[in-house]
C-alpha positions as CSV (number, residue, x, y, z in Angstrom):
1,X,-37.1,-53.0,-62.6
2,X,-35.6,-53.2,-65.5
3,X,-36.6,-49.2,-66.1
4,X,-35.8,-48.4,-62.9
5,X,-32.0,-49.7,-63.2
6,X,-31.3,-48.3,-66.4
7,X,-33.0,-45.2,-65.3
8,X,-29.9,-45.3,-62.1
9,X,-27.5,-46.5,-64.8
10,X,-28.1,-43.0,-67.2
11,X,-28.0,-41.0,-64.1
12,X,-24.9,-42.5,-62.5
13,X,-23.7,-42.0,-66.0
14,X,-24.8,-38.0,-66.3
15,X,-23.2,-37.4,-63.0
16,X,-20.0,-39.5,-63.6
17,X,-20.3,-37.2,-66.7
18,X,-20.3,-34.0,-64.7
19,X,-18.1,-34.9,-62.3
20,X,-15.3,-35.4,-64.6
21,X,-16.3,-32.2,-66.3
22,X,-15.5,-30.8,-62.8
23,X,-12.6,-32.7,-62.5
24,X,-11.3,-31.7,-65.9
25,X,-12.1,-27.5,-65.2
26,X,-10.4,-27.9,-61.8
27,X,-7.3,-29.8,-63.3
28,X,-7.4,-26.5,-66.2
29,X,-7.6,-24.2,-63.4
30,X,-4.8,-25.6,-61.4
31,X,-2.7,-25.8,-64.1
32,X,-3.4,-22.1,-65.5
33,X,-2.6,-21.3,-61.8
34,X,0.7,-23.4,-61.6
35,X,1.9,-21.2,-64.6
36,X,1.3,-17.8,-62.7
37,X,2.6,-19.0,-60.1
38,X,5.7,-20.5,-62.0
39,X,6.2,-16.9,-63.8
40,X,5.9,-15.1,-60.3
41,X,8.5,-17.4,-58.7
42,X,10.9,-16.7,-61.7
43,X,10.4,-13.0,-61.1
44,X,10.6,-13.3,-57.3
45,X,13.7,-15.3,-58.4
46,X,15.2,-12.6,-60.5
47,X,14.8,-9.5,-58.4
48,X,16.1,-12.2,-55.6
49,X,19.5,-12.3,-57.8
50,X,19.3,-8.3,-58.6
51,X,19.0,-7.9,-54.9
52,X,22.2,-10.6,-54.0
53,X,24.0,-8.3,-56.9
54,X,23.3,-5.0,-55.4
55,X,24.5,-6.1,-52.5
56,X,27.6,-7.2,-53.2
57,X,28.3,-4.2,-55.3
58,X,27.4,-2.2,-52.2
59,X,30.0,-4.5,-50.1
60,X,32.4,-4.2,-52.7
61,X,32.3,-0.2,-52.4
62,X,32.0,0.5,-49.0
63,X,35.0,-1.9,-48.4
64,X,36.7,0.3,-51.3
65,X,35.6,3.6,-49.0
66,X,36.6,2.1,-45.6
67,X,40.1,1.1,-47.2
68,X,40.6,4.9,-48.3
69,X,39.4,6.7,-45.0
70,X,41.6,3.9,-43.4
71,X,44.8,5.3,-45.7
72,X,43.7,9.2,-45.5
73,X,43.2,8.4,-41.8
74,X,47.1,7.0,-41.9
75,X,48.2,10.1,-43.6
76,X,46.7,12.6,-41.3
77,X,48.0,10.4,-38.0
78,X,51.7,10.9,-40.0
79,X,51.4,14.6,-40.4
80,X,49.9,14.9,-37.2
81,X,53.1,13.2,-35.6
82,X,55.3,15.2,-37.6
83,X,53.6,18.8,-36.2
84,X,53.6,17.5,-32.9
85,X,57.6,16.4,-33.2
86,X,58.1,20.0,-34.7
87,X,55.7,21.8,-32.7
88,X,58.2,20.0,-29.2
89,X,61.1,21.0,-31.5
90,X,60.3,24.7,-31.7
91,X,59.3,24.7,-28.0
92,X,62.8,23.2,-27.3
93,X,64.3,25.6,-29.1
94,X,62.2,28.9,-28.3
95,X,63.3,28.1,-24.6
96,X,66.7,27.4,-25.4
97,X,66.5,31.0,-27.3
98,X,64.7,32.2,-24.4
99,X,67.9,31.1,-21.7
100,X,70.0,32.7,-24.2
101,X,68.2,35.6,-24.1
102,X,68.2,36.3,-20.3
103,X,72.0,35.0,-20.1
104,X,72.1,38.0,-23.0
105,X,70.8,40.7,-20.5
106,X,72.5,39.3,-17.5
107,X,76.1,39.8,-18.9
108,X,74.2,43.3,-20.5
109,X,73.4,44.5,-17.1
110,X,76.5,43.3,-15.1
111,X,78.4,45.4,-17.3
112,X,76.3,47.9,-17.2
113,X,76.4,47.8,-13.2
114,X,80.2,47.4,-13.7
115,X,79.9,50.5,-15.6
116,X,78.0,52.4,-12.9
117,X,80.0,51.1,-9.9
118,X,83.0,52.5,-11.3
119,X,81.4,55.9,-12.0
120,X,81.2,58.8,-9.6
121,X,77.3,58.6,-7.3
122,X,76.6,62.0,-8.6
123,X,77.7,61.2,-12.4
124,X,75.2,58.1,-12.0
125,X,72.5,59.7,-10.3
126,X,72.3,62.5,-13.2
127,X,72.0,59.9,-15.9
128,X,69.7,57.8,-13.8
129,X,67.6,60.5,-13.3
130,X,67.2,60.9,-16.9
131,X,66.0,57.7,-17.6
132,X,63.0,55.9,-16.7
133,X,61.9,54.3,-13.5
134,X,61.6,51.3,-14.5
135,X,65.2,51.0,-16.5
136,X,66.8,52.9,-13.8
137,X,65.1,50.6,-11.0
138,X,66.5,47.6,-12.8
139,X,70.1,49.2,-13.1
140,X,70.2,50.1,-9.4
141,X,68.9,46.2,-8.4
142,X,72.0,45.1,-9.7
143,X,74.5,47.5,-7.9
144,X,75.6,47.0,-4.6
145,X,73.7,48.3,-1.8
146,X,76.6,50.4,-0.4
147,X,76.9,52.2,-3.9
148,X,73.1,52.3,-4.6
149,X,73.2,54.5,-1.5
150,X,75.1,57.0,-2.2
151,X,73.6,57.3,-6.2
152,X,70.0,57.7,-4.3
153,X,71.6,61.0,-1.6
154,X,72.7,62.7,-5.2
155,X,69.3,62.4,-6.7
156,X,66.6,64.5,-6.7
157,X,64.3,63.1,-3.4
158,X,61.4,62.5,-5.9
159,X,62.7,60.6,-8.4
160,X,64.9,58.8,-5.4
161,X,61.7,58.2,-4.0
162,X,60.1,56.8,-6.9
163,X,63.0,54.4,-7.9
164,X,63.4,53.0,-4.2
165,X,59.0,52.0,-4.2
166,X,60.5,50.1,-7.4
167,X,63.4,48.7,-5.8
168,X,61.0,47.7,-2.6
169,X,58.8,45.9,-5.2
């Protein structure tokens, strides 16, 4: 019995042996693996940090961007009110030039229907006939229809024609 307990004790012994010899190559092994993974979190770490830095930088520059589209979008709004006030100015005043204008050839014809009134209808009708249709049409529009009468009988009948389809227009 004696044999047989001290035959249990050795082998309780070489397996209590092995066991820690287990023990001790899983302990090696964890900690060989709990370094890698220490060095891998410190890298996961720093590209973590290279990543926050980026970015910020890329923050930092598009703000920079949006702030000078926001001032070049300022300066164009300003010149584009300032063409718009000028652009009204020059309308204002190309119609006021325009009034002007017609007032111009209004006084121009009623003197030159002054002119024509006073002459002799056969005296007009010569130098109406000389000019063209349209001018002389425009003349005659502003004479009196009494006196554009009797400048029409001293014409020639085709041109006297011609001008009254004007006038009738």
């Amino acid at each position: 019995m004696r044999l047989l307990v001290l035959f249990i004790f050795t082998f309780s012994s070489l397996v209590a042996l092995q066991t820690s010899d287990r023990l001790f190559d899983c302990t090696e092994i964890f900690k060989e693996r709990k370094s890698e993974l220490l060095v891998e979190l410190e890298r996961i770490d720093e590209q973590k940090q290279a990543l926050s830095s980026l970015k910020i930088a890329t923050e930092e520059l598009l703000k920079k961007k949006e702030t000078r589209l926001s001032q070049k979008e300022e300066i164009v709004d300003r010149k584009l009110t300032e063409i718009t006030t000028k652009e009204d100015s020059i309308k204002k005043m190309l119609k006021r030039n325009e009034e002007i204008l017609k007032q111009a050839k209004n006084i121009k014809m009623d003197k030159i229907a002054q002119t024509f009134a006073k002459m002799k209808a056969a005296s007009a009708a010569n130098i109406l006939s000389d000019m063209e249709a349209k001018e002389a049409s425009s003349i005659l529009q502003s004479l009196k229809p009494k006196t554009v009468g009797k400048i029409l009988t001293k014409m020639d009948a085709k041109k006297a024609s011609e001008l009254t389809l004007l006038l009738a227009k």
